[in-house]
C-alpha positions as a Markdown table, in Angstrom:
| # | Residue | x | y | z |
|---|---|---|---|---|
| 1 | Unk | 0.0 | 0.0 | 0.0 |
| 2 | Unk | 1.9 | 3.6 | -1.5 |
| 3 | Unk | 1.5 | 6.9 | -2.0 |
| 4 | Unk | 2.7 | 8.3 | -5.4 |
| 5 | Unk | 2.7 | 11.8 | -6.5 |
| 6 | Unk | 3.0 | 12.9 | -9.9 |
| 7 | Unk | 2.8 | 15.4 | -12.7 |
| 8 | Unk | -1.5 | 15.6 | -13.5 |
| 9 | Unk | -1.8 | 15.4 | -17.3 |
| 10 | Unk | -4.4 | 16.8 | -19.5 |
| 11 | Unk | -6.3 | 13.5 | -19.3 |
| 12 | Unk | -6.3 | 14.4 | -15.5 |
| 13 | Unk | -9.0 | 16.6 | -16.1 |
| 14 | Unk | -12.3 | 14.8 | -15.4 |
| 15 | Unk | -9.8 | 13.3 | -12.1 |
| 16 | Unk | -9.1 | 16.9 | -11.0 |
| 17 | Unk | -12.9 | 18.3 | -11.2 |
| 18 | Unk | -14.0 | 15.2 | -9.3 |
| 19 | Unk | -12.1 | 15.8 | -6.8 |
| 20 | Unk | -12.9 | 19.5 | -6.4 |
| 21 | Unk | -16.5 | 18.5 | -6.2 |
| 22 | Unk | -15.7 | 16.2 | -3.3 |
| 23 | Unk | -14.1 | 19.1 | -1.8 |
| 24 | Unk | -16.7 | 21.6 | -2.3 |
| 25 | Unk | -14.2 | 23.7 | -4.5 |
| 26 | Unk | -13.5 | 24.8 | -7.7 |
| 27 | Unk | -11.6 | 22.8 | -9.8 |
| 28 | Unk | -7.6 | 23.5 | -10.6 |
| 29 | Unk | -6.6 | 25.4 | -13.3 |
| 30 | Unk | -2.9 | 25.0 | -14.9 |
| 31 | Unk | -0.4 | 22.7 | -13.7 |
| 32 | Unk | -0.7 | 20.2 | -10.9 |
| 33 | Unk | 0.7 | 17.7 | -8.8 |
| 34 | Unk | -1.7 | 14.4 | -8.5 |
| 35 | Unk | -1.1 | 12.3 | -5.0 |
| 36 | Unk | -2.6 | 8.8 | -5.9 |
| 37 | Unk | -3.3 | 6.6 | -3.0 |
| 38 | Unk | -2.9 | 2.6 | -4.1 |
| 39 | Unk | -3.9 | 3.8 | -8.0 |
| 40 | Unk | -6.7 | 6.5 | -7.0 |
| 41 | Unk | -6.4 | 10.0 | -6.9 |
| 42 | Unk | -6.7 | 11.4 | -3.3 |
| 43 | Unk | -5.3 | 15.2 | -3.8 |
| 44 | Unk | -4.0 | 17.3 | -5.8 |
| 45 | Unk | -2.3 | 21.1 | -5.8 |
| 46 | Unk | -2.3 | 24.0 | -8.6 |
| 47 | Unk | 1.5 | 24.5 | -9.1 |
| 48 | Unk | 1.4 | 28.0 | -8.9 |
| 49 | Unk | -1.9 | 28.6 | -7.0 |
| 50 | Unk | -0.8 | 26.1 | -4.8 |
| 51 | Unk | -4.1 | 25.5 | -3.7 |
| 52 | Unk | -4.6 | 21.7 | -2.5 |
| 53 | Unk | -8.0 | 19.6 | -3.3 |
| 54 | Unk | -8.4 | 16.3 | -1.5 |
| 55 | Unk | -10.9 | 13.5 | -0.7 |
| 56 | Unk | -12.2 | 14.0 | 2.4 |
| 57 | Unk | -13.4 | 10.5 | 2.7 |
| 58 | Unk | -9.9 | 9.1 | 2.8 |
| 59 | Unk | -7.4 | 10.3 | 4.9 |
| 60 | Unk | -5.9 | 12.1 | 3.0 |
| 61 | Unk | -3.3 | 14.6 | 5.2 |
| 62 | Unk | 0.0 | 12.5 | 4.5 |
| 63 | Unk | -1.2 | 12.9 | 0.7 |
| 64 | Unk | -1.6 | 16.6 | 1.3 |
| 65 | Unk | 1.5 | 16.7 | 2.9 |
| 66 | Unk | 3.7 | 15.3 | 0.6 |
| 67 | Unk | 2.2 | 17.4 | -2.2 |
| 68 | Unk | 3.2 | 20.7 | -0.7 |
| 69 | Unk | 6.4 | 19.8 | 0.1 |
| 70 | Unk | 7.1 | 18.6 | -3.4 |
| 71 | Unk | 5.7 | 21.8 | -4.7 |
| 72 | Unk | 8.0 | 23.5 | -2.7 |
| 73 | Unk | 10.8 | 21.8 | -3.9 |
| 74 | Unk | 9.8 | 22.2 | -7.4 |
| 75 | Unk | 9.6 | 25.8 | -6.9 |
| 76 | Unk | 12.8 | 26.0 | -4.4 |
| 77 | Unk | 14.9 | 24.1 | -7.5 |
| 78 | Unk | 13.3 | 26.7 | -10.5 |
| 79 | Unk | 14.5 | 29.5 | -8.3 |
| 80 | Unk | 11.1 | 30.1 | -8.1 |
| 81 | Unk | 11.6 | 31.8 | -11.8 |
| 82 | Unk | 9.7 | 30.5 | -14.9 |
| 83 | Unk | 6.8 | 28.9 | -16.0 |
| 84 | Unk | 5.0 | 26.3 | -14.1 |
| 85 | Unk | 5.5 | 23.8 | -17.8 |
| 86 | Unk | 9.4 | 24.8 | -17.4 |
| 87 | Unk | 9.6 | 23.2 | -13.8 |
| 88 | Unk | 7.8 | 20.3 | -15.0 |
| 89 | Unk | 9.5 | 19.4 | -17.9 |
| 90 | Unk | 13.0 | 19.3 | -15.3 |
| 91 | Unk | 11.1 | 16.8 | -13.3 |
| 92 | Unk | 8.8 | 14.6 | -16.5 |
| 93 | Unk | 8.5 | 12.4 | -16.3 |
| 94 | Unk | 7.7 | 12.2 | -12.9 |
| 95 | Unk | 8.2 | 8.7 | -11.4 |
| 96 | Unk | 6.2 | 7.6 | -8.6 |
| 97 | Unk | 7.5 | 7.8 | -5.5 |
| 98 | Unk | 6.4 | 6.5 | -2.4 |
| 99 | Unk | 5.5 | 8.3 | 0.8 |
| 100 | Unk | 5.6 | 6.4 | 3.8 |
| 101 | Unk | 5.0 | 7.7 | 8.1 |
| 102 | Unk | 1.9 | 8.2 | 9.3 |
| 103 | Unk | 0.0 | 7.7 | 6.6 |
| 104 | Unk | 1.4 | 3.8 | 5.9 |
| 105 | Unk | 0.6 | 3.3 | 9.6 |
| 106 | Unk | -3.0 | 4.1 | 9.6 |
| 107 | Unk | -3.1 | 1.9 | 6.5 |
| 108 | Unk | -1.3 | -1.0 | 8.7 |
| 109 | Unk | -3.7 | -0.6 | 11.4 |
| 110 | Unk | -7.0 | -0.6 | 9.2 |
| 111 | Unk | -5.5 | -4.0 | 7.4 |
| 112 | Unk | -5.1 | -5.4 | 11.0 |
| 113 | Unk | -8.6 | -4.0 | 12.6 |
């Protein structure tokens, strides 16, 4: 059970209103970061709004979590300078990663319950 973020892509779209509606919010415009929890999409944030969407029928503050701080790398490494495409074409594609802490342990314990 993982946590991957990567790069939303214009098939995305449908994903990324979804989740706004689950939110109560208006759906991300531009780039964005997609946090996908075991294959489906539980957040997401605007790269330069940096405004964060997320499930809020899965816990989903790891996800959120690890979002923001990659958007702040991405924006730390660019200099903060530069389009939000340029920054993502120095990290495309992006490769899952996983995202482990809290997050895997409530996943351990609901597996266990």
């Amino acid at each position: 059970m993982s946590l991957f973020i990567r790069a939303a892509t214009p098939g995305d779209t449908r994903t990324l209103a979804h989740l706004a509606g689950l939110d109560s919010r208006a759906s991300l415009r531009g780039h964005a970061l997609v946090a996908e929890f075991e294959g489906l999409p539980v957040a997401a944030v605007g790269l330069t709004s940096g405004t964060v969407i997320a499930d809020p029928f899965v816990p989903n503050v790891e996800a959120v979590r690890a979002l923001r701080e990659r958007r702040y790398r991405m924006l730390r490494q660019g200099g903060d300078v530069g389009t939000a495409s340029a920054l993502l074409r120095r990290v495309a594609p992006v490769r899952p990663q996983p995202v482990g802490g809290h997050l895997q342990a409530l996943i351990d314990a609901e597996a266990r319950a």
